[in-house]
Residue, then its C-alpha position, 0 to 999 in steps of 0.5 A: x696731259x699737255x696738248x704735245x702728250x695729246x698728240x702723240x697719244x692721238x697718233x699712237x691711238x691712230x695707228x694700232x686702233x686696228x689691233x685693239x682688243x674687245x673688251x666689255x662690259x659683262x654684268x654676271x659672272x659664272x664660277x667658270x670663266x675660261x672653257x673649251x670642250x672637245x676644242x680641236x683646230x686643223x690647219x691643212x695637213x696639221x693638227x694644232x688641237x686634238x680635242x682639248x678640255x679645259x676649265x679655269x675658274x673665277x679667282x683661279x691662277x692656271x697655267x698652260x705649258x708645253x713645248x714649242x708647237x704643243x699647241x699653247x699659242x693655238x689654244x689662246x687665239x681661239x679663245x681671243x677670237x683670232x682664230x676658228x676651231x675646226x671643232x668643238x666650243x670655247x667661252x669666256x664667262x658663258x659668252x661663246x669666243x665666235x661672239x666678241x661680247x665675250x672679249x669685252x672683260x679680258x685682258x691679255x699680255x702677248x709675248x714680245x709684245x711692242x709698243x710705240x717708242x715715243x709714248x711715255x708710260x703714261x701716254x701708253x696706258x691712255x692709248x690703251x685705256x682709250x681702245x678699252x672704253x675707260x672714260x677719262x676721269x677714270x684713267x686720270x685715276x688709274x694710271x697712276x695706280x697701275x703704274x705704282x702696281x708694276x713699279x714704274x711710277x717713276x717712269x711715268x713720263x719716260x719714252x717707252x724706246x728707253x726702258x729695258x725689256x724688264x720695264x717693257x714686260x711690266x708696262x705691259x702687265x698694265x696695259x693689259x689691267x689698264x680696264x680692270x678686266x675679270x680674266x686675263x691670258x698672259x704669255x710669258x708675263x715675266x720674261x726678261x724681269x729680274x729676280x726680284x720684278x719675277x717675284x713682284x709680279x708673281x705676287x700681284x697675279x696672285x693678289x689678282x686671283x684672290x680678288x677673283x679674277x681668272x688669270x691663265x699664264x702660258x710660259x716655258x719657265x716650269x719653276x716660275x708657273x709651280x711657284x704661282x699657279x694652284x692648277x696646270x695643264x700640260x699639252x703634248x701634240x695638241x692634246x692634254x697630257x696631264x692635268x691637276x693641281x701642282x700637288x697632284x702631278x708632283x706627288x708620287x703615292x708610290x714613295x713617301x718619307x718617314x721619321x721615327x725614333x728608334x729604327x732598329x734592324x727588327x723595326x726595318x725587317x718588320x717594314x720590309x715583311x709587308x714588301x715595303x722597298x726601305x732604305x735609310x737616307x739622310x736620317x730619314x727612311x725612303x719607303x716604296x709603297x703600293x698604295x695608301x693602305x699600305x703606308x697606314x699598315x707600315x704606320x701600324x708596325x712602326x706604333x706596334x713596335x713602340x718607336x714614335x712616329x715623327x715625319x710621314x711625306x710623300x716624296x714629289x718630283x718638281x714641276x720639271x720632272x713631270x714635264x720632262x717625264x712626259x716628254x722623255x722618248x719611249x725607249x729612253x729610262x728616267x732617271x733615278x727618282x724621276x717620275x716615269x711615262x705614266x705621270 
């Protein structure tokens, strides 16, 4: 580094050492890396949390959604140690959020974050590695790594004020693994990327949770979180409306789609006996079923009656169906084929 980038670096490291984060260095890591239990925060008159419960585990992508005032934004600064719950506890690897230890091994990217507009790339990820404890000869290593990862290697003695917020948006998905942390709380990690940086950077979180770091994503864009994480959680009024993986709120046990070959009247009455709802659609049958004993009995009369068996699926919502379910006014029907209130 020339001793004008060490200036600038000095200054840039100066002027927002107020606002780094803790990180650390913690030696045993529990299977459960993110928790809060019973978590409920009160300001005034408002309630932002009602009695949140949350787990997210080690080599996990999980994803927060909910509307504006839900109570997202809440729920990470108690677990960044930004604000105390009124009720209730959080911790990071075991360690209580109320003790900073517990901050040492995470990264986190805020949303329209900001960084100083003279700083090269590679100026920013010194000033950031430098706040996270990272000796030097480490840096010198893993900038050039971190870089490569979100694709601006190129730009790496660029000034920041240059890059358009995609470029901004990725260098700070760096800065946030500039220490190599074991969890990470990213807000809207691809806002402002093109279609392909999404896509890029969908792969690099995921490859991060298979290296068994914890990764919560909390972002508004419903499609890009059902294409990236394995579990959510939805909050509604500061509380937990829904919870699983994607395939158990997506999935609707109620109705499934069937292939056989033949399907006759008699083979349709016979299904329709059972008080199976049937109608032909697309070449396929769309069955409305009670349960799943009552898909294997409507199994049974199609093998009885000699037709084979080529496609059995549940029918899923996406993602939005369930979110918009859960947030439709009570005296407002859903529409055909969207999941109702009670998903």
């Amino acid at each position: 580094m020339s001793e004008r980038e060490a200036a600038r670096s000095n200054r840039a490291f100066t002027e927002i050492l107020e606002l780094r984060p803790l990180f650390s260095v913690i030696t045993s890591m529990t299977d459960v890396a993110l928790a809060a239990h019973g978590l409920r925060k009160v300001y005034r008159s408002i309630t932002a949390l009602d009695g949140i419960d949350l787990e997210v585990h080690s080599g996990e992508l999980f994803g927060l959604l909910g509307p504006n005032g839900a109570g997202k934004t809440t729920t990470v600064k108690i677990l960044l140690g930004l604000t105390r719950p009124t009720s209730g506890e959080a911790s990071i690897q075991g360690v209580p959020v109320s003790d900073p230890e517990s901050r040492r091994r995470v990264g986190y990217l805020p949303e329209g974050h900001r960084f100083p507009g003279y700083l090269t790339a590679r100026e920013t990820l010194s000033v950031f590695g430098r706040m996270s404890g990272v000796d030097s000869p480490t840096l010198a290593r893993r900038i050039p790594e971190l870089l490569a990862r979100v694709r601006l290697e190129k730009w790496a003695r660029v000034r920041v004020k240059k890059f358009s917020k995609g470029m901004v948006q990725r260098l700070g998905l760096a800065a946030a693994l500039v220490h190599d942390p074991d969890v990470l709380l990213l807000d809207e990690p691809t806002d402002g990327v093109d279609p392909v940086g999404r896509r890029e950077i969908r792969d690099l979180l995921q490859e991060l949770a298979r290296s068994g770091k914890a990764v919560l994503v909390n972002s508004h864009l419903l499609s890009e979180i059902e294409l990236t994480c394995s579990r959510v959680a939805i909050l509604r009024a500061g509380k937990i409306a829904a919870q699983g993986t994607i395939d158990e709120l997506t999935r609707r046990e109620s109705r499934w789609r069937m292939a056989a070959s033949p399907v006759d009247e008699a083979l349709l009455a016979a299904l329709r006996d059972t008080g199976a709802g049937v109608e032909r659609q697309n070449g396929h049958l769309l069955l409305s079923v009670r349960d799943v004993d009552h898909v294997n009995a409507l199994v049974d009369r199609v093998r009885t009656s000699g037709a084979n068996l080529v496609e059995l699926s549940p029918v899923k919502s996406s993602l939005e169906d369930v979110f918009v379910g859960l947030f439709r006014p009570p005296d407002e029907a859903p529409a055909p084929g969207a999941p109702g209130e009670s998903r």
